[in-house]
N, C-alpha and C positions, 0 to 999 in steps of 0.2 A: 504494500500500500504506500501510496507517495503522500509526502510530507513537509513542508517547509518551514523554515526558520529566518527569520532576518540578522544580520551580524552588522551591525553597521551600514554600509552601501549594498553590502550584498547579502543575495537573497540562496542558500543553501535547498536545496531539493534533495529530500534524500529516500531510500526505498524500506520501511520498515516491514518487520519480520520479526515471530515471534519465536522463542526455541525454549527448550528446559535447562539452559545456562542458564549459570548462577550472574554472571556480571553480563554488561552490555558490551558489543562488539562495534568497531566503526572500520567499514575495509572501503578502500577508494580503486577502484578499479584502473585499469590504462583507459580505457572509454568514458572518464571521469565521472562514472556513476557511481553515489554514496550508497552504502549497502549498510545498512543498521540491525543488528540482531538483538535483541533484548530479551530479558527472562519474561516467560510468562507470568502475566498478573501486575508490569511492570506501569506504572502511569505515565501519559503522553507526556503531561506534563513533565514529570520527571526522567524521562529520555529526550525533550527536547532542552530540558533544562542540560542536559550531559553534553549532546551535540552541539549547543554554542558554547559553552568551556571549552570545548575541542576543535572548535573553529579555527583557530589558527593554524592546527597542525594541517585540521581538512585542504583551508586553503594553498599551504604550502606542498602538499602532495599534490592537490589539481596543478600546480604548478610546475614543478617536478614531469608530471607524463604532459603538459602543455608543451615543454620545449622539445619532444620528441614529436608532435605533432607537426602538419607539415603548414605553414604558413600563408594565409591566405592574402593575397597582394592585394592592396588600395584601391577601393575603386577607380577608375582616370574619370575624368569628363570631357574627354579628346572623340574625334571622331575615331569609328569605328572601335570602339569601346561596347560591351557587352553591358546590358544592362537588364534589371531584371521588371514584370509590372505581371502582376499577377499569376505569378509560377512559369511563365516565359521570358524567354530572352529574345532584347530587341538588342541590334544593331545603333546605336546611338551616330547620328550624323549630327553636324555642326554648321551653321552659316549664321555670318553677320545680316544685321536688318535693322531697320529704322524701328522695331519697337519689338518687345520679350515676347514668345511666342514658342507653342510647344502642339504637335501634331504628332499623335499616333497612329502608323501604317501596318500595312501589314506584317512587316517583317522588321522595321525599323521605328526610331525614335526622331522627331527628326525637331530640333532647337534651332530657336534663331534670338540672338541675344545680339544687341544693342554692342557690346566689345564682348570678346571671347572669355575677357577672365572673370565674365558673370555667368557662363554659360551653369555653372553648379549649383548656384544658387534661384538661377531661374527654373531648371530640374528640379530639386527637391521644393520649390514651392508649387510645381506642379503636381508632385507625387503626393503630398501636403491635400493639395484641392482636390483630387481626385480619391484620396483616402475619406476624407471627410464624406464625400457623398457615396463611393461604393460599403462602405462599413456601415453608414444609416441601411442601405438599401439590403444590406445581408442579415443584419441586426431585427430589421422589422418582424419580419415573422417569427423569430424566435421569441421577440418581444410579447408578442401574442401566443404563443407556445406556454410561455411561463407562467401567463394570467390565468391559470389553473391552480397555480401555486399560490393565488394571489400575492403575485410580489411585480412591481413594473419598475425600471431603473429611473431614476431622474432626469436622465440623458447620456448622453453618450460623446465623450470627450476626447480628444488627441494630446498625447504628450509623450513627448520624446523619452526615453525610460532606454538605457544604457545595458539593463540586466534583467529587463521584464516587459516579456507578449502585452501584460496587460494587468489592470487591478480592482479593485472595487472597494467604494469609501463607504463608511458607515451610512452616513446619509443617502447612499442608492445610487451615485455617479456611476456611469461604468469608463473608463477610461483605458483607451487603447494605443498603441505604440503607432505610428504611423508606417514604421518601417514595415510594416504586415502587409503594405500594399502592392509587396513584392514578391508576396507569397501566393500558394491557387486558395480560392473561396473555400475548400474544406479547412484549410488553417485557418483562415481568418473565421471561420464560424464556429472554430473549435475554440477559439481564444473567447469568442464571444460567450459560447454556451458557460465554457467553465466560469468566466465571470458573473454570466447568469444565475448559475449555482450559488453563487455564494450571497446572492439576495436571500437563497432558503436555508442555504447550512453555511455559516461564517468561516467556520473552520474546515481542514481537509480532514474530518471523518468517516468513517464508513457508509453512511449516509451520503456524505458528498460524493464519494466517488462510484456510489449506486446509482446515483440519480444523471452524472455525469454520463454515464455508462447507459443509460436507458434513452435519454435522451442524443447520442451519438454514440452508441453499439461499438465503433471501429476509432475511439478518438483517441489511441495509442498510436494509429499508422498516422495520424494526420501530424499528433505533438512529435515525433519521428521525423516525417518529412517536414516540418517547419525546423527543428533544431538543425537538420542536414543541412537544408537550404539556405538558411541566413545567418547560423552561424558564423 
């Protein structure tokens, strides 16, 4: 069962499991997956109280198999640059023009910015614009899915978040990463669901991840191919 903890900036995920050991186990895999083993009968609370005292070591082992990992290069914003919009890859082309300007083709991206060295800034505030209205447009029905639960979000927000898909505030915000709009619509409605989720279970209990599970049956392949992909 998955898990999280916050340590400061970042957010620990880890996969608990129960066993008839006497003490609690923390293994970090090369795949940087946290692998938690606790004695039976042991409380959440007090196993995640154990994994943030052990946060530093956690972090320094992710880091550890990090630099055996192979390094993914900086996006360019040059033409013929790869670029991603919805689980595909466009071609990014470049030209100059008398005013910001962004068109999606079939195979390509194609900017026109005003001088070249805004061409990045003109992109990500289209990705920006275009996040905003396909994440309303994904969100809605599930919106209405949940009002069985009686629980509806307060809205649905953009914010850049460095170490997290997505979150959800006491008050009912659902707030999404924008970088998601470079992912295919089963990610992006999986980040949605589980945040929906937690309008009815605050916590990642067993309940949470029943209802998670009921409501998108396969949302394991989809938080898989979203980590793969944008990673």
């Amino acid at each position: 069962m998955e898990h999280r903890i916050q340590f400061g900036s970042k957010e620990i995920v880890f996969q608990l499991t129960y066993s008839k050991r006497k003490s609690l186990g923390i293994t970090i895999t090369p795949e940087l997956q946290i692998m938690v083993t606790a004695p039976e009968g042991a409380s959440l609370e007090r196993i995640e109280a154990i994994v943030r005292k052990r946060a530093p070591w956690i972090i320094r082992q992710e880091n550890f198999f990090l630099s055996f990992h192979p390094k993914t290069p900086a996006r360019k914003y040059v033409g013929g640059e790869s670029h991603l919009f919805l689980g595909r890859q466009y071609i990014l082309r470049v030209k100059e023009g008398k005013r910001n300007d962004v068109h999606r083709k079939r195979n390509t991206i194609e900017v026109t910015a005003k001088r070249k060295g805004k061409v990045k800034k003109v992109l990500l505030n289209w990705y920006r614009l275009q996040a905003k209205e396909k994440f309303g447009e994904l969100a809605e029905p599930w919106i209405e899915e949940f009002r069985k639960y009686k629980v509806k979000p307060t809205g649905i927000y953009l914010q850049n978040m460095p170490t997290r898909w997505g979150s959800c505030t006491p008050n009912g915000k659902v707030i999404l990463n924008p970088e998601l709009i470079k992912a295919p619509k089963r990610c992006i409605e999986y980040v949605i669901i589980h945040e929906l989720c937690h309008l009815v279970h605050h916590d990642h209990t067993q309940k949470f991840f029943a209802l998670q599970k009921k409501m998108m049956p396969d949302w394991v392949k989809w938080k898989s191919r979203l980590e793969k992909l944008l990673a």
